[in-house]
C-alpha positions as CSV (number, residue, x, y, z in Angstrom):
1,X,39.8,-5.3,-21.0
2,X,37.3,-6.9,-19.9
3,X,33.1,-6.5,-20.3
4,X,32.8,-6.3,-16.4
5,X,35.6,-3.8,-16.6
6,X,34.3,-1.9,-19.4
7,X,31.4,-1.8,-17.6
8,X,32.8,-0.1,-14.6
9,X,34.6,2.5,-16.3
10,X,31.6,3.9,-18.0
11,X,29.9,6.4,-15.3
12,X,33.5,7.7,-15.3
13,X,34.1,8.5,-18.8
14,X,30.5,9.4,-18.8
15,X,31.3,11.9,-16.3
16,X,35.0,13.2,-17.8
17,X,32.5,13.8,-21.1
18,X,29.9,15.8,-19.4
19,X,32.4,17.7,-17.6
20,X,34.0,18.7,-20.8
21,X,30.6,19.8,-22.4
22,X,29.8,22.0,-19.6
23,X,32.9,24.0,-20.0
24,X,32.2,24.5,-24.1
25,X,28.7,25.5,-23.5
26,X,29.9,27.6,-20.1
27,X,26.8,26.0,-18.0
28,X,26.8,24.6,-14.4
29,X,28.0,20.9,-14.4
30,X,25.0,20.1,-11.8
31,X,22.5,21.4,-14.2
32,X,23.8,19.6,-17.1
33,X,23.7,16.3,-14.6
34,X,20.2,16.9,-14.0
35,X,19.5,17.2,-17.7
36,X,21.4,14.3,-18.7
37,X,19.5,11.8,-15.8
38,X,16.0,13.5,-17.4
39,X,17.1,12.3,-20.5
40,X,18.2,9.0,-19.5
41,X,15.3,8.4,-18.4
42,X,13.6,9.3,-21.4
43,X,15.8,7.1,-23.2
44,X,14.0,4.2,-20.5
45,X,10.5,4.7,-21.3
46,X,10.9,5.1,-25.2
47,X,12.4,1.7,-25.4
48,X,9.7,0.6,-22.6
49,X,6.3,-1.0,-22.9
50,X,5.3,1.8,-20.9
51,X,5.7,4.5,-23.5
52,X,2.9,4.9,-25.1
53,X,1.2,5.6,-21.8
54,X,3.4,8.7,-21.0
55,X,3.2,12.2,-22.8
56,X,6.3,14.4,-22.4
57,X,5.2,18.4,-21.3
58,X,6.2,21.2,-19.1
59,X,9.7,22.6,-19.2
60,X,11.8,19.4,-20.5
61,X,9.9,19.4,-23.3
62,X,11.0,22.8,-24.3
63,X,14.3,21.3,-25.4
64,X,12.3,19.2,-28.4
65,X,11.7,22.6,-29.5
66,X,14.9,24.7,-29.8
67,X,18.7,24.2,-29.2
68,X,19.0,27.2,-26.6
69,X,18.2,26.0,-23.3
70,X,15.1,28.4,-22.9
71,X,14.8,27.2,-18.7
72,X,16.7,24.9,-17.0
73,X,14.3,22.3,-14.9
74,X,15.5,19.6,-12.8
75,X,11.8,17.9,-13.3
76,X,10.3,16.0,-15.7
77,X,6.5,16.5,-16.6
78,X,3.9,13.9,-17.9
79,X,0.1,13.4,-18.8
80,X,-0.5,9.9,-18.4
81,X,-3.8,7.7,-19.3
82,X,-4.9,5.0,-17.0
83,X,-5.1,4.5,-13.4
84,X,-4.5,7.4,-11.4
85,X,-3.8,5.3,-8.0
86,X,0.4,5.3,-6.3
87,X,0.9,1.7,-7.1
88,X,-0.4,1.8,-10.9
89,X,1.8,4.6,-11.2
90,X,5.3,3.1,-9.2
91,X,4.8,-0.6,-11.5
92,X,4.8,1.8,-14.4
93,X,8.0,3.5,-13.5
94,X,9.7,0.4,-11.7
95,X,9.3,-1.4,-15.3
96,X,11.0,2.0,-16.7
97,X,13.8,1.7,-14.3
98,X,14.2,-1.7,-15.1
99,X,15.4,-0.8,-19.0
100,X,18.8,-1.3,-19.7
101,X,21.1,0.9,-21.2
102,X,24.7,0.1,-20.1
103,X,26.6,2.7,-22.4
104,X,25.0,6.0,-20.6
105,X,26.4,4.6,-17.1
106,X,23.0,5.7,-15.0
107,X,21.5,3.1,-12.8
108,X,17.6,4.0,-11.8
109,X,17.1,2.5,-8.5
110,X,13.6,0.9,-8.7
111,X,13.8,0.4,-4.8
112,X,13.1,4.0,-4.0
113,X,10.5,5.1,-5.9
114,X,8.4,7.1,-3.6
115,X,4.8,8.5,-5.1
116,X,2.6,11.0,-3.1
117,X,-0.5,13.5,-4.3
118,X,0.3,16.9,-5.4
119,X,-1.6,19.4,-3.2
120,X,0.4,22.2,-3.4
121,X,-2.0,25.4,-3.9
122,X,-0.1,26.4,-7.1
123,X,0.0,22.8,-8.8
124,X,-2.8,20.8,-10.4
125,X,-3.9,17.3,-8.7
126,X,-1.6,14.7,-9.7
127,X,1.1,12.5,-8.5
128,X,4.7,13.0,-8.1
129,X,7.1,10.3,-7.8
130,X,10.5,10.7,-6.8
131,X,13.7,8.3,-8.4
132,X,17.7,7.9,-6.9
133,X,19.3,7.3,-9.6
134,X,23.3,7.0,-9.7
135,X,26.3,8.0,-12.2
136,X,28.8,5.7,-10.5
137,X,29.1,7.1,-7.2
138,X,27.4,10.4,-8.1
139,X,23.4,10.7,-7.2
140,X,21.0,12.0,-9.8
141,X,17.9,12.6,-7.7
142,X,14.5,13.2,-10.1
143,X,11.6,14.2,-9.8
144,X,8.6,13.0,-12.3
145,X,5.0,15.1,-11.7
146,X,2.1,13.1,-13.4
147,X,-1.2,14.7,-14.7
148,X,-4.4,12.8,-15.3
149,X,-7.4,13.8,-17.5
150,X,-6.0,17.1,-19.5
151,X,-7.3,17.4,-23.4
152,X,-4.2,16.9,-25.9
153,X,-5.6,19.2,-29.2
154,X,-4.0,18.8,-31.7
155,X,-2.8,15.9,-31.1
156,X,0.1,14.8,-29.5
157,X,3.1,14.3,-31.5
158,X,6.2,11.5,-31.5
159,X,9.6,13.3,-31.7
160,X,13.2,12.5,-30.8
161,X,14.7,14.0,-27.4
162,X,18.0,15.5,-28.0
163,X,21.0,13.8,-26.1
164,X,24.2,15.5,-24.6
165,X,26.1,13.1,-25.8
166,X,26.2,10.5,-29.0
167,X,24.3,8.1,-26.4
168,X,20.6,5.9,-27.9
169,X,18.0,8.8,-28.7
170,X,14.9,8.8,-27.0
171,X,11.8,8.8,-29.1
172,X,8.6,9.7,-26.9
173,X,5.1,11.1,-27.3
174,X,4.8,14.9,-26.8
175,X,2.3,18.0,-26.0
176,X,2.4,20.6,-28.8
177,X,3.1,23.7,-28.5
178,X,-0.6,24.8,-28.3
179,X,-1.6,22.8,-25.4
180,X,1.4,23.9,-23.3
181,X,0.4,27.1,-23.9
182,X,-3.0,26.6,-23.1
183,X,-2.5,24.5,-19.9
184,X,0.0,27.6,-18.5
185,X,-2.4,30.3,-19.4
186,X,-5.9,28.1,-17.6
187,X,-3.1,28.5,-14.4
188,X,-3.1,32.2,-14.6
189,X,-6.7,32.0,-14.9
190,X,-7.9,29.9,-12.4
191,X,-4.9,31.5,-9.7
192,X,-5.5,34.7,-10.3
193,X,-3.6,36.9,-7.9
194,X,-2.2,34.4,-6.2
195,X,-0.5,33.1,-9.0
196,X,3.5,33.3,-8.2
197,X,4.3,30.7,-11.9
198,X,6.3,33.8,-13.6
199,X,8.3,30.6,-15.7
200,X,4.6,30.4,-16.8
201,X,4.9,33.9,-18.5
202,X,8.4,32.9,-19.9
203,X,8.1,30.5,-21.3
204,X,4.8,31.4,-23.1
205,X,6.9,34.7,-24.5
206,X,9.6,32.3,-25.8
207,X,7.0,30.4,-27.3
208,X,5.5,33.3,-29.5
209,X,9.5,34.5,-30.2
210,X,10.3,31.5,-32.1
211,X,7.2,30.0,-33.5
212,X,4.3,30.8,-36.2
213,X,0.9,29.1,-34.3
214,X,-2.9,29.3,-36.6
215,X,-4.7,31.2,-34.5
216,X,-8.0,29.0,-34.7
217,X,-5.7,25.8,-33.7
218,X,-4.4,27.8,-30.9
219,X,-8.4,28.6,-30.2
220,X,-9.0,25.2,-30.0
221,X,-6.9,23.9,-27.3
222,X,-7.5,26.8,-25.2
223,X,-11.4,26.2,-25.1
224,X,-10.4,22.6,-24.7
225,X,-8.1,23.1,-21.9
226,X,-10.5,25.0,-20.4
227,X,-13.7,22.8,-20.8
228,X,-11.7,19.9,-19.2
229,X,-10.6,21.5,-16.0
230,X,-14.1,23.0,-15.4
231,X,-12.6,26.9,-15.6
232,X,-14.4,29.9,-16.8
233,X,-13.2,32.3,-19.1
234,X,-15.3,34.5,-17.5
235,X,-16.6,38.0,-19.2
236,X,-12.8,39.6,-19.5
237,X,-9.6,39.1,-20.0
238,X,-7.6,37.2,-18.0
239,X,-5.9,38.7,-15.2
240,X,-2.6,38.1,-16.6
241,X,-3.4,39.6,-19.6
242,X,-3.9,42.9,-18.1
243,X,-1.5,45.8,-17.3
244,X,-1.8,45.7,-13.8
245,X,-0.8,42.0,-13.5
246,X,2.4,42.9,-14.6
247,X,3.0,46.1,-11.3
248,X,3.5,43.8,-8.7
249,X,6.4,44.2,-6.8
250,X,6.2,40.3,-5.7
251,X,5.9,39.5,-9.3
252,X,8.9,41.6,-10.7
253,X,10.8,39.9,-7.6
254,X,10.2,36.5,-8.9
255,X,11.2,37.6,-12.2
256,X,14.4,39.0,-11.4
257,X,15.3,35.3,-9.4
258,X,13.9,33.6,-12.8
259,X,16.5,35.7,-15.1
260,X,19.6,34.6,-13.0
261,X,18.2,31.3,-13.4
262,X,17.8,31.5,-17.4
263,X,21.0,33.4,-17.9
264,X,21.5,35.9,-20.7
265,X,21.8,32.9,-23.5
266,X,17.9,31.9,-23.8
267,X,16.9,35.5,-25.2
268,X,13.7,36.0,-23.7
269,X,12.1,39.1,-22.2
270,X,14.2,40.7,-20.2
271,X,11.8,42.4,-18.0
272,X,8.2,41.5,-17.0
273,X,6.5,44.4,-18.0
274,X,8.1,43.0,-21.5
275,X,6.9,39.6,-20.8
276,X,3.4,40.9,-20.2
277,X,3.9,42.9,-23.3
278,X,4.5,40.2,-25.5
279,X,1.3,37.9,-24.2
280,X,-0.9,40.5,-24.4
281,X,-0.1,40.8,-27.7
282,X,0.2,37.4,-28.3
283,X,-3.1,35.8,-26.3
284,X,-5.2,38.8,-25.8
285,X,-6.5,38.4,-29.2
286,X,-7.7,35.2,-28.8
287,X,-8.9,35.6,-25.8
288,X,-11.1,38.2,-27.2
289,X,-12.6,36.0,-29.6
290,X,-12.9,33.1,-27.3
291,X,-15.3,35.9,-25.0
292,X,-17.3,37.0,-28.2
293,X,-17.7,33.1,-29.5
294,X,-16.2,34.5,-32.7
295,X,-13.3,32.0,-34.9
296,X,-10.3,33.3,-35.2
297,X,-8.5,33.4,-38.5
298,X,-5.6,34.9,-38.1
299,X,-2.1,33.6,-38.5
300,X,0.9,33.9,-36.2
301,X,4.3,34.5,-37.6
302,X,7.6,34.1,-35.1
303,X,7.5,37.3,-33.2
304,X,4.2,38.3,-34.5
305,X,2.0,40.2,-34.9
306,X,-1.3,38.6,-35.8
307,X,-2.3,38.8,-39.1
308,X,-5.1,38.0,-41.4
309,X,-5.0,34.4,-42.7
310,X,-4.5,34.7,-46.3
């Protein structure tokens, strides 16, 4: 057989493969075709001259972090250094494009890159660019939101990207866990009310499940977080840190659509008055000592509770 023929035959057997994997794991084929472009794309900017420019967050970067798939996303998140401006950003992701990687089968078509502002009234100022990219004959459409300007504390950390299939790893720069956490909770607290992000509370709740934070780390890149994007604390708790946060019938709505979503596999709360159980627990106490300028030495086991750093 030929290279050229090899060549062709890839996106195919690519496709038979994925097929197959989505039947063992009992997930939707689309979803796992969406996953596999983010992470083919990943693949392209850890072997580009671009990487070091890009830091993986939001909900793809949950899948660093544990084997389960905790949310399903069809987007892929950044904070990115230098120039803020459409075509900075579109020569960036053109070069990405531009990698090859034969044996995955994906083509990224640089030619339709489109970038625009974020403005939506529950998104932070950005850009979001938008890629067709093909398996064969089958479209992978993706979308890639870029954030300018956030703090990273602690710092941000290079880890491998999992792959669906025995395919080149990606290895990119990532948040940690503190500063997700921090960025979701500085939504809830600069929306308010309006806020209708219930993934937000998810995947905070996850968060705390499955891993032990230092409370004065966790401190740290809230206050940061906070300081950078100009919000206010205020004198009380957050609003979705309260009890009545967690009664709104709009709310539970959205929370019900985001457990169909999820599934039963990613063992999360199953109901929001749960969800707003577990953060309270969980950032209440920091919030506390963030209001009362007061450190926080207190250690958080998976699950919890906090405890007194020994």
């Amino acid at each position: 057989m030929t290279r050229q023929r090899e060549l062709r035959d890839v996106p195919a057997s690519v496709g038979t493969r994925l097929k197959d994997l989505a039947r063992r794991r009992k997930v939707d084929f689309n979803l796992l075709l969406d996953r596999y472009a983010a992470e083919r794309f990943l693949y392209r900017l850890s072997a580009s001259k671009e990487v070091d420019r890009f830091t993986l967050k939001g909900a793809a970067l949950l899948r660093v972090w544990s084997e389960e798939e905790l949310r399903p996303t069809r987007d892929i998140d950044f904070h990115a250094v230098g120039r803020d401006d459409h075509g900075a950003v579109r020569t960036s992701l053109a070069d990405v494009c531009g990698v090859p990687c034969p044996e995955d089968g994906v083509v990224f078509d640089a030619s339709t890159i489109r970038v625009e502002d974020i403005r939506q009234a529950q998104e932070y100022g950005g850009l979001r660019a938008r890629i067709q990219g093909k398996l064969g004959q089958v479209r992978l459409p993706l979308q890639v939101d870029i954030g300018f300007g956030d703090a990273i504390s602690p710092e941000r950390e290079e880890q491998d990207y999992p792959t669906l299939l025995d395919l080149p790893v990606p290895r990119i720069w990532t948040y940690p866990r503190e500063t997700l956490i921090a960025e979701k909770l500085e939504a809830m607290a600069s929306l308010g009310e309006v806020n209708t992000r219930v993934k937000d509370l998810w995947d905070i709740a996850c968060l705390s499940r499955r891993f032990a934070f230092d409370g004065e780390t966790l401190r740290t890149a809230i206050a940061e977080t906070f300081r950078r994007r100009g919000t206010s604390l205020g004198t009380e708790q957050p609003l979705a840190l309260l009890p009545s946060y967690y009664q709104d019938t709009d709310r539970a709505q959205r929370w019900q659509v985001l457990q169909r979503q999820v599934g039963t596999g990613a063992h999360g709360p199953a109901r929001l008055e749960d969800a707003g159980n577990e953060l309270q627990s969980f950032l209440g106490p920091v919030c506390a000592s963030l209001l009362g300028a007061r450190p926080f030495i207190r250690t958080w086991p998976a699950g919890g509770p906090w405890q007194s750093a020994s």
